[in-house]
Residue, then its C-alpha position, 0 to 999 in steps of 0.5 A: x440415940x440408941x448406941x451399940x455399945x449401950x444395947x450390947x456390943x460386948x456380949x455376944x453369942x460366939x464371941x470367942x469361938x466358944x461357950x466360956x462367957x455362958x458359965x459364970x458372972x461376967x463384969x463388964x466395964x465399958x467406955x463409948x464415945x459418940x458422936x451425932x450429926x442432925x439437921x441445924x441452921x447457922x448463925x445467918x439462919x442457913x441450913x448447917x448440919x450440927x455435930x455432937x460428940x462425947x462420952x456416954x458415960x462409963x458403964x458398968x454391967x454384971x450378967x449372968x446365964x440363968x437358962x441354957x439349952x445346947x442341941x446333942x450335937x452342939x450346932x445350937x447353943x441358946x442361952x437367956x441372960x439376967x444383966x444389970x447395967x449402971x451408967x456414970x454420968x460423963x457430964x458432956x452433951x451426950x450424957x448428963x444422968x445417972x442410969x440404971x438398967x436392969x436387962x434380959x438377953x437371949x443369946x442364940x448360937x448357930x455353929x461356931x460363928x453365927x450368933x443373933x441376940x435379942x436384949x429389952x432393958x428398963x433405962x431409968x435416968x436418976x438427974x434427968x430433966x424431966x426427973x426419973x426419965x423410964x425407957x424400954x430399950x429394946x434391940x435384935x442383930x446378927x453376928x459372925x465371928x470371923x476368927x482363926x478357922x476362917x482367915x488367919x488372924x495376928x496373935x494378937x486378935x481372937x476374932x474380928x466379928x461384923x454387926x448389923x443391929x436395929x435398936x429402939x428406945x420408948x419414952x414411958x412416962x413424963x408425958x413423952x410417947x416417943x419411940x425411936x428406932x436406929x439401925x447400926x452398921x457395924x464390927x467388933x475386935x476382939x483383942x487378946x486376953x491380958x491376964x484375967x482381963x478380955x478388952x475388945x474395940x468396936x465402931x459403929x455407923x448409926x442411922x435413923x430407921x423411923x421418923x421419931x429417929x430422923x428428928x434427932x439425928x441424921x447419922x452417928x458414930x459410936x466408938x467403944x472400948x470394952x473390958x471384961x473382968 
């Protein structure tokens, strides 16, 4: 299952109100935890929903602006974005393998609070079973910061920024066709800077949109913890 803390959570247009992340390398070190519902029996054979949790690994990202347009007066601001994404394994169900992604985004700012994010990443698992497992993850959502300007925030908070996602994942080798798509539901709070280091909270209600995606999984859970360096 496609997690928002995976695709993107934490690189957003119009995250902090302003355009600091478009200029420079941004070091991402993230820590989602997951926890999936689907369909299962029980040991009579009855029907019982199956719950698994754990964290997704540790994952480390690094990107950075290689094109950006900004409109004379400032509304639109488009910026496309080079990423490289390592995850270490956390050796619970929900993640066993090393994967490495390399990762494009295009980041699209309308105002000050109004941002949509295309991301596609080549997923590659090194200790899959099937080995060398290859996805295409791909995903589109919306955001609106809500920050300062709009309702007053503690000093503690820059902003509070709702999320709605669809995410999708296409098996590319081993003989598996398979392509799921997920939708997600939800927010992101960004915390005041601590020194260099910027952290951010978000949660996310995960659902199935195709059929593949209802296989897996009835409804999820993503939680994350994100720094930036």
């Amino acid at each position: 299952m496609v997690s928002p803390g995976r695709i993107g959570i934490a690189y957003r247009s119009g995250d902090r109100g302003d355009r600091t992340d478009f200029f420079g390398t941004t070091i991402e070190v993230e820590a989602p935890w997951e926890t999936d519902t689907a369909a299962g029996t029980d040991p009579a054979g009855f029907p019982e929903d199956q719950r698994v949790s754990g964290m997704a690994g540790i994952q480390i990202a690094a990107r950075h602006p290689v094109w950006q347009y900004v409109s004379p007066d400032g509304i639109f601001d488009n910026t496309l974005v080079a990423g490289f994404e390592v995850g270490i394994p956390s050796n619970t169900p929900i993640q066993r393998d090393v994967e490495l992604v390399p990762q494009i985004f295009d980041l699209l700012r309308v105002g000050n609070h109004f941002g949509f994010q295309l991301h596609v990443g080549y997923s590659t698992l090194i200790g899959s079973d099937p080995t060398n497992q290859k996805t295409l993850e791909y995903a589109g959502d919306f955001s609106y910061s809500i920050d300062s300007s709009i309702v007053r925030l503690p000093n503690e908070l820059i902003a509070i920024v709702p999320i709605i996602e669809i995410a999708g994942e296409r098996a590319l080798n081993n003989w598996d066709e398979s392509d799921n798509l997920s939708g997600v539901l939800g927010v992101r709070f960004n915390l005041a800077p601590m020194g260099r280091v910027a952290p951010r909270l978000g949660i996310g209600y995960v659902l199935p949109i195709d059929q593949q995606a209802r296989k897996n999984f009835h409804w999820g859970v993503i939680t994350s913890l994100v720094f930036d360096l």
